[in-house]
N, C-alpha and C positions, 0 to 999 in steps of 0.2 A: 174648148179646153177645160180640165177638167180643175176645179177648183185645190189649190195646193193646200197638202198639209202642213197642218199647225203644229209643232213640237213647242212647248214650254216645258224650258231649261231653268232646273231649282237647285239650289245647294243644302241638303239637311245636315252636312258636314262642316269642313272646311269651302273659305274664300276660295275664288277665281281673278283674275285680274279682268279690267273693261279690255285690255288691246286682246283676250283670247275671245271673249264675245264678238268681237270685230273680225277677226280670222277666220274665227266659225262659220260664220254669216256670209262672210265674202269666200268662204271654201266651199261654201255649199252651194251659192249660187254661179259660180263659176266650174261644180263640178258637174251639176246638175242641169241646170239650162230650164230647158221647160219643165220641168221635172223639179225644181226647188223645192224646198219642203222652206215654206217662212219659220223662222228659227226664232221664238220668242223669249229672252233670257230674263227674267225677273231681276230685279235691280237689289235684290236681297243676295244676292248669287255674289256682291263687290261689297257688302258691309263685312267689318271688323270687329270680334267680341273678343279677345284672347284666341284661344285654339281657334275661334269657331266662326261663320258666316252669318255672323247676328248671333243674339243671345238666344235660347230657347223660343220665345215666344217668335219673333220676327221668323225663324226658318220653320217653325210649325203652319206658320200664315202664310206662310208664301208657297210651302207645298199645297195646303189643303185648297186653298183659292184657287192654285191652279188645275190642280187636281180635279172641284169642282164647275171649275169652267166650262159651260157646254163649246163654246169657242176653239178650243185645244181639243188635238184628238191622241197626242203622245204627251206624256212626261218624264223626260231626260235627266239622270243626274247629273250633273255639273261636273264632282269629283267625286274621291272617297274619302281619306283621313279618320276623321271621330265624331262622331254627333248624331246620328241619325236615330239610332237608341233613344236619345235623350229625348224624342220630339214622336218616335213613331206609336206608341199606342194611344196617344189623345187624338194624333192627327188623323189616323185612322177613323177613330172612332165618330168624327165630324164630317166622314165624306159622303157624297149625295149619290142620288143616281147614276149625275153624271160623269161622275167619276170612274165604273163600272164600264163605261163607253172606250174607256183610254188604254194604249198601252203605254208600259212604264218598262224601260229600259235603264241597267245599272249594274254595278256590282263593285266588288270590294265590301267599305262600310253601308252601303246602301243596300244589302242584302240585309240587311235587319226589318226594310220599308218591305222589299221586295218579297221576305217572306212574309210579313203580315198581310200583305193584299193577298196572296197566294192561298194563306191561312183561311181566307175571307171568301174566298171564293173566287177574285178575280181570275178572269182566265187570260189574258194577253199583257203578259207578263214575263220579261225573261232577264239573263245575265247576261253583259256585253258592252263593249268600249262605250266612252264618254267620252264628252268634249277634253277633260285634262287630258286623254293619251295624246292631241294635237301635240303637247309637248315635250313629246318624246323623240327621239330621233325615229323617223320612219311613221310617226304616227299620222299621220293624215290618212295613210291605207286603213289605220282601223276605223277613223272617225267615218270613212266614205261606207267602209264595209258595216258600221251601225246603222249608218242613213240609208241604206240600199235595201236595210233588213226593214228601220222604220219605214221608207214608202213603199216597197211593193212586197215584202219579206221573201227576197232576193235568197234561194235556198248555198248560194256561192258563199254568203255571211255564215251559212250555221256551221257550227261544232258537227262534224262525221257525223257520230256516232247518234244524233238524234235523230237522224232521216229513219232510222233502223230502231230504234230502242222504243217501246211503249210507253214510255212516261218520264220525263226527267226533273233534273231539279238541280242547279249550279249553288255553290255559296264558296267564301274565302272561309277555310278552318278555322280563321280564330272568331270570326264574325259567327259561324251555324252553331260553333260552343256557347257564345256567349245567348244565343234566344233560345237553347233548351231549353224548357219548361217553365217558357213563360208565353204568354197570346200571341208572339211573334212566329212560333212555331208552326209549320204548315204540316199536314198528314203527307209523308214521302212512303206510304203504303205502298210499293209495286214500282219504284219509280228505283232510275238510275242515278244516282248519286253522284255530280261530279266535285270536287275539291280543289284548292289552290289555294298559296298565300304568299306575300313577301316579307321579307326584312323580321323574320322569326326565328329564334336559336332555337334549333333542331329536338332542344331537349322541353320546350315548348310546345311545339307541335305536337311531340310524342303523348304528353302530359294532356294534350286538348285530343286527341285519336282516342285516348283512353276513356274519355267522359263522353264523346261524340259517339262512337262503339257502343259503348255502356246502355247507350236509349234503347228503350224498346220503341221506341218511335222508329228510329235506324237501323234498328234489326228485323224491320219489316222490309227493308229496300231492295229491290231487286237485284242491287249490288253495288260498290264503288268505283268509281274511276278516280283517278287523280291526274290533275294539272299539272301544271307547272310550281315549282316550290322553287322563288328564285329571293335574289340578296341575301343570303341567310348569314347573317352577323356569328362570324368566327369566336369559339366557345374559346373557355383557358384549358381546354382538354379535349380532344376529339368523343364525339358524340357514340362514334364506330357503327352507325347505319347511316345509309343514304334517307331520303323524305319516301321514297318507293320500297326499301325495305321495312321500314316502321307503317308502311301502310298494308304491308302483307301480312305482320306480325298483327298488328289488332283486328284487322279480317278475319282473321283465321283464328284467331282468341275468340272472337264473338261470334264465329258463324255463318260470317257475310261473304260473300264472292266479290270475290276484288277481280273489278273486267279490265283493268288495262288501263291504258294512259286516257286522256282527255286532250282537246286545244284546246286547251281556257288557261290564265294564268295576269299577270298585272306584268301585262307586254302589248305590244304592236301585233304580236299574233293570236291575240285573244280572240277567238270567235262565240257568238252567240248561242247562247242555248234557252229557249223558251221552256219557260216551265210547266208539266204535265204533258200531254199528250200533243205532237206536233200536229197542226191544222193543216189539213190537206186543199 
């Protein structure tokens, strides 16, 4: 039998509770059989800073350790929230070879990690459910469908449209505005663009489309798709576009081919999408 893989699970964000480490664990072994992937959750993933899962330093050591572990051959983010910014260009900066070996599955606030590895060269690398969607109603289908991508990359996990497209690259809108133009940035030269976010007034988004647009980084892309744009907190006055017509309007302001919708979104139906060119 073939020896099981190793995922270590880090939070560069927000906390986790121990009883979802435990659900995890026992959902993965119970969904998988001989096929378990050992699920190893770093114990920095349950500390408390204010917003955050440890202070700065504790979540930067606990990705980069694991990170660099030849031991692990995935690293998992825990959740999303805030924080991953605050820890990713040093962390970055301290990882080994072996960390090159891994792939790193995430999205939401961990697309700031996500692009900087991508930035760097890593190539097994993608966006896609985390342990928190368990807590969702219906989430245990995404959590199976992320383990199914990390042990065998199960092509039933991925996003459509990457089977077909030559190069991609997923982020949450307000997460790919906020690492313009700074080291977190990856070359999306040729690549499809996909987009999502939650819990954003509308006139927000429009506001982050317009500075996302605006890159000539972005106006290299082969084109945009958009996600899903869900919870959007009701403005004191209607917005009067949808999240799909403000993504037509700055396409079409800058230049870019808007291809259509995406499955990716902060849901139960999020599906994967690895970034750059899909490995055959």
């Amino acid at each position: 039998m073939a020896p099981s893989l190793r995922i270590g699970v880090v939070a560069p964000g927000t906390r986790i509770e121990p009883e979802l480490a435990a659900r995890l664990k026992a959902f993965a072994a119970d969904s998988f059989l001989d096929r378990a992937p050992e699920i190893v959750v770093h114990p920095q993933c349950f500390l408390s800073a204010g917003h955050f899962a440890g202070d700065d330093d504790a979540r930067l050591k606990a990705f980069v350790d694991y990170a660099n572990d030849p031991a692990l051959d995935a690293i998992w983010f825990a959740r999303g929230g805030y924080g991953a910014c605050r820890i990713a260009e040093a962390a970055l900066s301290q990882l080994n070879g072996a960390s090159r070996m891994k792939t790193y599955l995430g999205y939401s606030d961990n697309g700031a990690i996500t692009g900087g590895l991508y930035a760097r060269g890593y190539s097994n690398v993608a966006h896609g459910p985390i342990p928190i969607d368990m807590t969702r109603a219906g989430g245990e289908g995404a959590v199976k469908r992320a383990l199914n991508w990390l042990i065998d990359r199960s092509p039933e996990s991925l996003e459509l449209g990457v089977m077909f497209d030559a190069k991609c690259a997923a982020f949450n809108i307000t997460v790919l505005q906020s690492i313009l133009g700074t080291s977190l940035e990856p070359d999306l030269s040729g690549h499809v663009l996909m987009l999502e976010d939650v819990g954003e007034y509308l006139y927000r988004l429009d506001r982050a489309l317009f500075q996302i647009t605006s890159s000539a980084n972005v106006r290299r892309v082969k084109g945009i798709k958009l996600g899903r744009v869900s919870d959007v907190p009701e403005n004191d006055k209607p917005f009067g576009a949808t999240a799909e017509e403000m993504m037509r309007y700055w396409c079409d302001r800058a230049g870019i081919a808007y291809l259509g919708r995406a499955d990716i979104g902060h849901d139960v139906e999020n599906k994967v999408v690895p970034f750059g060119a899909l490995k055959k």
